[in-house]
C-alpha positions in Angstrom: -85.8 128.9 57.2 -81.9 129.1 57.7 -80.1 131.0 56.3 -76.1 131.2 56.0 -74.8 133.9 55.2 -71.4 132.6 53.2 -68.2 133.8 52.1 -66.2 132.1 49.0 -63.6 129.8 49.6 -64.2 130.1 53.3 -65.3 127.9 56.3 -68.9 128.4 55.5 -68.7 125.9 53.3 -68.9 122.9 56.0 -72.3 124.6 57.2 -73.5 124.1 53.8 -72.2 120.6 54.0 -73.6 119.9 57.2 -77.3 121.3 56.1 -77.0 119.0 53.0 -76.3 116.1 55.0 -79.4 116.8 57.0 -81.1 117.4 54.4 -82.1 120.6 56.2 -83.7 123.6 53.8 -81.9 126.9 53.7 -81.1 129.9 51.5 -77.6 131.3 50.8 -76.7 134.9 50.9 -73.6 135.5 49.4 -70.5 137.1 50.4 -67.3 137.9 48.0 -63.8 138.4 49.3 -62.1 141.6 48.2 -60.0 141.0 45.3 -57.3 142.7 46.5 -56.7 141.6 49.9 -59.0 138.9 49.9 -60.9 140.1 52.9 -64.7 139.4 53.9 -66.7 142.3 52.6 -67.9 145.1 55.1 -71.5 144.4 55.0 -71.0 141.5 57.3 -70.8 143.5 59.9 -74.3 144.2 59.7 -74.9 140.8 60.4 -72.3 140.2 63.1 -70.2 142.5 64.8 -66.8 140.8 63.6 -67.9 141.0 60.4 -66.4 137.2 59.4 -68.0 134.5 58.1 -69.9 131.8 58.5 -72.7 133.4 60.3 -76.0 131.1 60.4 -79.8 133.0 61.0 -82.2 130.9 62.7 -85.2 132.1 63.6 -84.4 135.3 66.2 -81.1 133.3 66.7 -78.0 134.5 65.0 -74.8 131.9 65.3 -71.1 133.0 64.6 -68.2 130.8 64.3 -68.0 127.0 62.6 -67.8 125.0 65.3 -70.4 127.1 67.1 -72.8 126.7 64.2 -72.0 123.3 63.6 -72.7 122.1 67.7 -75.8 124.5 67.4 -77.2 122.4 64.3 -76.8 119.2 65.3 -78.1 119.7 68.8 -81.3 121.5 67.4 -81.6 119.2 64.2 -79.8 116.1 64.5 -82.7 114.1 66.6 -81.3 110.9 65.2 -78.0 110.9 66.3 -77.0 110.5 62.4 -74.5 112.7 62.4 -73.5 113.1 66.3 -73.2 110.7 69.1 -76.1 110.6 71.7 -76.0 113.5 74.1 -75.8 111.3 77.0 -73.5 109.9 78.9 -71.4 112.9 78.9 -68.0 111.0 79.3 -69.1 108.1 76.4 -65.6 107.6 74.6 -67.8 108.9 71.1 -69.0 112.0 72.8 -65.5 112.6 74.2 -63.8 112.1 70.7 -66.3 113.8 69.2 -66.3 117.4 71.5 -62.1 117.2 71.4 -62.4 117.3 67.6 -64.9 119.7 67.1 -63.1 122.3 68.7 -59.3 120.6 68.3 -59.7 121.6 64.3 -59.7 125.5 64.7 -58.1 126.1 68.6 -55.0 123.7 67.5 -54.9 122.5 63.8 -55.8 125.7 62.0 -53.0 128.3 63.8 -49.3 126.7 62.3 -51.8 126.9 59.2 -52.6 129.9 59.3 -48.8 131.0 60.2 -47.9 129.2 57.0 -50.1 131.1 54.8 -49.3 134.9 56.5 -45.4 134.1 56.2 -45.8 133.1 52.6 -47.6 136.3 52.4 -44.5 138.5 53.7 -41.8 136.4 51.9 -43.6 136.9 48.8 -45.2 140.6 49.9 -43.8 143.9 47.3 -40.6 145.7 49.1 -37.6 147.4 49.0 -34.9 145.5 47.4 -32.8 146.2 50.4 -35.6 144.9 53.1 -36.1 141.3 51.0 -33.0 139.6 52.9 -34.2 140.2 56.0 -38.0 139.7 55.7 -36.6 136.7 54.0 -34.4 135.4 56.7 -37.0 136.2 59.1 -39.8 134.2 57.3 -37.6 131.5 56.8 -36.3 131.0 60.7 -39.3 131.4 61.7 -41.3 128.8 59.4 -38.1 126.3 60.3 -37.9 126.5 64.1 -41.7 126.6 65.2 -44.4 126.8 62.3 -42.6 123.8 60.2 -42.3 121.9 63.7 -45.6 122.0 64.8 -47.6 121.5 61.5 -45.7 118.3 61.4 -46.6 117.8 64.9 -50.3 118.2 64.0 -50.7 116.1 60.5 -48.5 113.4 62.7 -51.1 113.2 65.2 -53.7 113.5 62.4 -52.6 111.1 60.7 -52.0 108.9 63.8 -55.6 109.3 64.8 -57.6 107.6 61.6 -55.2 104.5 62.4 -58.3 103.3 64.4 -60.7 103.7 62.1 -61.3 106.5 59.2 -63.1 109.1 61.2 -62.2 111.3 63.6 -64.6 110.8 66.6 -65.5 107.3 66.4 -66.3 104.0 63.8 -68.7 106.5 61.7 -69.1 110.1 60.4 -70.0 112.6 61.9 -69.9 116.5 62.0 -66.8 116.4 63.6 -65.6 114.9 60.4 -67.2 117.9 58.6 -65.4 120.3 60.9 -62.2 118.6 60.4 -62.1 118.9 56.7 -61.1 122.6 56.3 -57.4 121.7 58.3 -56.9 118.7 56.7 -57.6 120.4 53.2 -55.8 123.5 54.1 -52.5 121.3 55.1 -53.3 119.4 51.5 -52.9 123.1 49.7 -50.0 124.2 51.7 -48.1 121.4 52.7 -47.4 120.1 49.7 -49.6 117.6 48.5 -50.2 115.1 52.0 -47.8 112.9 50.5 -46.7 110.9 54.1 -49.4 111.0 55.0 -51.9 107.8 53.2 -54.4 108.0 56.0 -55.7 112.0 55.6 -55.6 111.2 52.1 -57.4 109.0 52.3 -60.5 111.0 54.9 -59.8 113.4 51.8 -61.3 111.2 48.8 -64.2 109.7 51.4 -65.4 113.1 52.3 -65.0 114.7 49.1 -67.1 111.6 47.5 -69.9 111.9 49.6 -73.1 113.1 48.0 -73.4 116.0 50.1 -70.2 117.5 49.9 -70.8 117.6 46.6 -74.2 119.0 46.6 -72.8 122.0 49.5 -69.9 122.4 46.5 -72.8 123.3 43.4 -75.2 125.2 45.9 -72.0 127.3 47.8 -70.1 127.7 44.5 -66.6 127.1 43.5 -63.9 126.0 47.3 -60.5 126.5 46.3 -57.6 126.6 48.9 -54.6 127.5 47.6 -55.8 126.0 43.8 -55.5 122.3 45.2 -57.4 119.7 43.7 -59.3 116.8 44.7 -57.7 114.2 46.9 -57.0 110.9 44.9 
């Protein structure tokens, strides 16, 4: 049997998703963040070097990273195609999509993201009265010159892709949808609501609908980013 080994509020929980839509058995061992500095415990390292989460046990296979495990499961699981496009042609315009998103959510999407939630960190972080200005002032240059710039850039281009149709890789869902819901959430919690954007709204309520989802949600426990709730 799987198992996934999964961290709270974390990326695990699109694994989760992913196994309920295949209706794939599995067992959960749980992980909690540190309280304090809302790090993944220690004794993940015992399952994988980094020590982060998701990690997914297969058999004698151990598989780190989302989009790794993701790729992994589908290609061992998903014999139907139901939730990925045929593995052949290589160059078919679905498998193209469907590759560029996979990977396009954590190597571009996820880093002005993550920026946004490390500077909030510092501006809001305990210090001497005298350093605040400057921390400040450096936050604040820096989220306006380059990390503002280029999460717009991103939830433009987000956005611009569903104009074709409302998933990411193609006329269907697929697990590149799956892997593409932790950005577009994350830019719901921190960037204020999505309002400009109708379209990843939109993906929002579909995915968060489906059966599945909410299935991954009871079995994986509560996913809160930031407190956000529920697209409408």
């Amino acid at each position: 049997m799987i198992t996934v080994h999964h961290l709270n509020n974390s990326r695990s929980q699109r694994v989760l998703w992913l196994l309920e839509e295949l209706a794939l058995p599995y067992q959960i061992v749980r992980h909690e963040r540190d309280p304090k500095t809302m790090l993944a415990p220690a004794a993940l390292r015992a399952i994988h070097p980094l020590g982060k989460s998701p990690v997914v046990v297969d058999g004698d296979l151990t598989v780190a990273e989302s989009g790794a495990i993701l790729e992994f499961l589908t290609e061992r699981y998903d014999t139907e195609c139901a939730l990925s496009p045929p593995p052949r042609p290589l160059e078919s315009p679905e498998r193209l999509k469907f590759r560029y998103w996979m990977h396009y959510a954590e190597g571009s999407a996820m880093p002005p993201l993550l920026m946004t939630l490390i500077f909030g960190r510092i501006r809001s972080a305990p210090m001497p009265f005298f350093a605040k200005p400057i921390a400040r002032a450096i936050v604040d240059k820096a989220m306006s010159g380059f990390v503002g710039p280029q999460l717009k850039l991103h939830l433009d281009w987000m956005e611009q892709s569903l104009q074709a149709s409302e998933w990411f890789a193609g006329e269907r869902f697929t697990a590149a949808d799956i892997q593409m819901s932790f950005p577009v959430q994350a830019a719901f919690a921190r960037g204020g609501g999505l309002e400009s954007y109708p379209r990843l709204r939109a993906f929002l309520a579909r995915i968060e609908a489906r059966p599945a989802y909410l299935a991954a949600l009871k079995k994986g426990g509560p996913f809160e980013l930031m407190g956000r709730k529920p697209a409408e």
